[in-house]
C-alpha positions as CSV (number, residue, x, y, z in Angstrom):
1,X,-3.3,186.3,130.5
2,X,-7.2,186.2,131.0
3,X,-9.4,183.8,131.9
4,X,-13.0,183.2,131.6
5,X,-15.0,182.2,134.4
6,X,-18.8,182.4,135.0
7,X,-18.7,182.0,139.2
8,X,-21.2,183.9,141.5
9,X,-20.1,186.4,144.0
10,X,-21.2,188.0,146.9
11,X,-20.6,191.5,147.2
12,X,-20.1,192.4,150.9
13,X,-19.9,196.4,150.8
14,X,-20.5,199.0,147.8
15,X,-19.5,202.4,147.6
16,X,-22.2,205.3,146.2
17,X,-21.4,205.6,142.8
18,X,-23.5,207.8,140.2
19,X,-23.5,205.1,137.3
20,X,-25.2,202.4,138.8
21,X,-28.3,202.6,140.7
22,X,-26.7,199.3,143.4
23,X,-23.3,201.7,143.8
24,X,-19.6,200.3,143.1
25,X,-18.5,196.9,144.6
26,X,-15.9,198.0,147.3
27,X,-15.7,194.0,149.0
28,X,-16.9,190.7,147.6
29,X,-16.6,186.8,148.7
30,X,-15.7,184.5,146.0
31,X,-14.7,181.1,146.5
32,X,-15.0,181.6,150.7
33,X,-11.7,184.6,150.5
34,X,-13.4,188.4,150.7
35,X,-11.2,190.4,148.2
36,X,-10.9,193.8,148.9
37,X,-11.1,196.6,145.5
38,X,-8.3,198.5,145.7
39,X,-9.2,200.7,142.7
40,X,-12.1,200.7,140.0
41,X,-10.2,200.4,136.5
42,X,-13.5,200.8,134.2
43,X,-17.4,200.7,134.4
44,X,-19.7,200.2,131.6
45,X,-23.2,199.4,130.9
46,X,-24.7,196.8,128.7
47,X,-28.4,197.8,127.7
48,X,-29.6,196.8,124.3
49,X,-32.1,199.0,122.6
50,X,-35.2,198.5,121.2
51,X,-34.0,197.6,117.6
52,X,-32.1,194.5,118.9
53,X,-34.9,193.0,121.2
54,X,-38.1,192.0,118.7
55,X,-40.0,191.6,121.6
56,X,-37.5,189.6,124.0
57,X,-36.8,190.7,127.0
58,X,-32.4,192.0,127.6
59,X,-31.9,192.6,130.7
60,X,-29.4,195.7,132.0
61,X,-26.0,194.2,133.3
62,X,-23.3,196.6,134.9
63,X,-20.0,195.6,134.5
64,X,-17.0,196.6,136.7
65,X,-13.1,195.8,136.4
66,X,-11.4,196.4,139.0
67,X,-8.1,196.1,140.5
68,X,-7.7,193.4,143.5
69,X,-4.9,191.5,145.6
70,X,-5.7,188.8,143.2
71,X,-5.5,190.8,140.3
72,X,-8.0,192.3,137.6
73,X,-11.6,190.8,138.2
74,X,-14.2,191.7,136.0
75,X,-17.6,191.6,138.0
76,X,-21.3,191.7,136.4
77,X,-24.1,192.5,138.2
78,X,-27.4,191.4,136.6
79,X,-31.1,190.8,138.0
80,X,-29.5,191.3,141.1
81,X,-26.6,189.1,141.3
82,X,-23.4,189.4,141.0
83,X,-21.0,187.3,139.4
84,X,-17.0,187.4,138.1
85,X,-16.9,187.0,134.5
86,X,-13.2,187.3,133.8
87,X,-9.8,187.1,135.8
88,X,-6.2,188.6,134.6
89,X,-3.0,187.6,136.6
């Protein structure tokens, strides 16, 4: 089961990764616990192009799932921040 959640993170260590310019989240705090990433399960980016903005600004967002004691996170980092975005148990 999945559930949606919009919480901000801190990410605590990344690993160099070649698709994203910040690196892969390795450690991240949420809710005052540091999880660990035991394994990255997917990466993808969201960038819209030109024909979908008519003059607004989209910003770039990375998007990681990843494996954790907890279970599968999804984490999206955007302008900077960091936030889970979706839980499975």
């Amino acid at each position: 089961m999945t559930k949606r959640v919009r919480e901000r993170v801190e990410v605590v260590d990344t690993l160099p990764d070649r698709r994203a310019n910040d690196g892969a989240p390795s450690r991240f705090r949420w809710k005052g616990r540091i999880y660990r990433v035991r394994s990255i399960l997917g990466f993808w980016r969201e960038d819209t192009g030109p024909w979908w903005r008519h003059g607004l600004e989209v910003p770039q967002r990375d998007l990681w799932r990843v494996d954790t004691s907890l279970g599968i996170i999804e984490l999206v980092h955007e302008r900077g921040e960091w936030r889970v975005t979706r839980v499975w148990d």
